[in-house]
C-alpha positions in Angstrom: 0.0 0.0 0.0 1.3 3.4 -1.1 1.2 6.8 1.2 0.5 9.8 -0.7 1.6 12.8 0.2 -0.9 16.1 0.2 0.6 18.2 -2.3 1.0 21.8 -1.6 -2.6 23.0 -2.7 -4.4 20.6 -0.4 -2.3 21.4 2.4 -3.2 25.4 1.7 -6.8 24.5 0.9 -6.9 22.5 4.0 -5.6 25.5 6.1 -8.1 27.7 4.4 -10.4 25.9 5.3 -9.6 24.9 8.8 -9.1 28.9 9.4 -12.3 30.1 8.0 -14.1 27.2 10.2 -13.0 28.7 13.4 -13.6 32.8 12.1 -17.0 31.7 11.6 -17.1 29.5 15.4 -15.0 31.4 16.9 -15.2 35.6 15.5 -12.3 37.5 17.0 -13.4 39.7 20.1 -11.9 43.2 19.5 -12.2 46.0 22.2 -15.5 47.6 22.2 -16.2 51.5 23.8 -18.0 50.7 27.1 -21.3 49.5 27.3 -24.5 50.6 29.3 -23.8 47.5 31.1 -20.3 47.8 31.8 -21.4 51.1 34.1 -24.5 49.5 35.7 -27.2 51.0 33.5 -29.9 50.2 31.5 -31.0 51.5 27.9 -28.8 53.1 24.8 -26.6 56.1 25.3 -28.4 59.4 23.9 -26.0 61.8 25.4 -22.0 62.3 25.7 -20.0 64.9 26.5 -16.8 65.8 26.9 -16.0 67.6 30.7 -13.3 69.9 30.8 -11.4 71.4 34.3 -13.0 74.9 35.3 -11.0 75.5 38.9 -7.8 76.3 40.4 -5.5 76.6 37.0 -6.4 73.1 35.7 -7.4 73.4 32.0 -8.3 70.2 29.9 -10.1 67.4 29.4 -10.6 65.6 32.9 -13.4 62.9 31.8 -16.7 62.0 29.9 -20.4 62.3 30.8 -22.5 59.3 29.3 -26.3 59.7 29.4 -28.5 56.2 28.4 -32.2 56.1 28.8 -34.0 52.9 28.9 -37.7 54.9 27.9 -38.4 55.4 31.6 -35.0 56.1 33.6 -32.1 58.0 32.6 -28.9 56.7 34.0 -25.3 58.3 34.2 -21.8 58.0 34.5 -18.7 60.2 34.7 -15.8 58.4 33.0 -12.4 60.2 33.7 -9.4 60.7 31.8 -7.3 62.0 34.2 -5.7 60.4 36.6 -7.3 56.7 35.8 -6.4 54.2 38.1 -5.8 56.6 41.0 -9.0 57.4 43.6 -10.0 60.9 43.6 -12.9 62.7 45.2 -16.2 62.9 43.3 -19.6 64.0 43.9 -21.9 63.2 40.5 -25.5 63.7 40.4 -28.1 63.5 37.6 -31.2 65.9 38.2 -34.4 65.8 36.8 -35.1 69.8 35.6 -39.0 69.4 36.2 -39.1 69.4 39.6 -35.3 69.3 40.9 -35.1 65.1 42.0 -31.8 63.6 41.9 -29.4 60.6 42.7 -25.7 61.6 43.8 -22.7 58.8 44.0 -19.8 60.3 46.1 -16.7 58.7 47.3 -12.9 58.2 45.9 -13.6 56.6 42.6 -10.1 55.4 40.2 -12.0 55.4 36.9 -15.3 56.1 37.2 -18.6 57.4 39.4 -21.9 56.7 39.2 -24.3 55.2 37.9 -26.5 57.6 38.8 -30.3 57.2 37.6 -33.4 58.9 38.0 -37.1 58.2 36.3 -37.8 61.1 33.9 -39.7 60.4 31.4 -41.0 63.7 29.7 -38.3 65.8 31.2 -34.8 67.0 31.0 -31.6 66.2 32.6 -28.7 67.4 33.8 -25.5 66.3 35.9 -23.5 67.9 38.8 -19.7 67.2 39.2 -17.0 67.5 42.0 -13.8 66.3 41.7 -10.6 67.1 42.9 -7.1 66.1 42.2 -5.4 63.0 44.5 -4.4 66.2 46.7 -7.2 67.4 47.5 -7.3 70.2 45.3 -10.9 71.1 43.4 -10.6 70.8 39.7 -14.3 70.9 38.7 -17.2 72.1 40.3 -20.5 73.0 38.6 -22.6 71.3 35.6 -21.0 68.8 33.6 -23.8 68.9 31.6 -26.7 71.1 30.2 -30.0 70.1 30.2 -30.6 66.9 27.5 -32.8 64.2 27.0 -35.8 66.3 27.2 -39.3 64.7 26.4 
């Protein structure tokens, strides 16, 4: 009994094949922005914006406010960029404009605070920010965002 050896093109037809079989089991995961889910709330993001410093001589871009509504509650997070991985004091709040309800987080947070969620259906949003630098120093106070999400 003779062996026969594949010959090039079945061994690259075979590999071909063995390759797209996995793609199509097995898709490659590639890094996704952050999900609803990854902060704790509920619904698709309708608002982001961009949070720049506004005290002591800080200037720049300290972080990210991400809105998502669910058609009932609107939920919120404060992402930073600055000084990731290192705790620093935060106060974040979304309020509902109608009648001035809210939901705070506060604490030393390394990457993120929040979520924060209130039920506002019909009515606009805002969010509050604190934060300070590692020492102590305030970097933001005020709105980190204008009214959105109305109606």
């Amino acid at each position: 009994m003779r062996v026969r050896m594949p010959s090039k093109f079945t061994k690259w037809l075979t590999t071909t094949v063995v390759l797209t079989s996995v793609a199509v089991v097995a898709p490659v995961v590639t890094a996704a922005p952050a999900s609803a889910g990854a902060y704790g709330c509920d619904g698709n993001l309708v608002y982001s914006k961009s949070v720049n410093a506004n005290r002591s001589g800080y200037t720049g871009k300290i972080g990210t406010v991400y809105s998502y509504y669910d058609g009932t509650y609107n939920c919120s997070v404060f992402v930073k960029s600055v000084y990731v991985g290192t705790p620093t004091q935060m106060d974040f709040s979304i309020y509902r404009e109608s009648n001035g309800t809210f939901d705070n987080d506060n604490g030393a947070f390394s990457s993120y605070a929040g979520p924060v969620k209130i039920k506002a259906p019909g009515s606009c949003v805002s969010e509050m920010l604190i934060m300070d630098t590692p020492g102590g120093t305030q970097m933001f106070f005020g709105q980190a965002a204008p009214p959105h999400n109305c109606g």
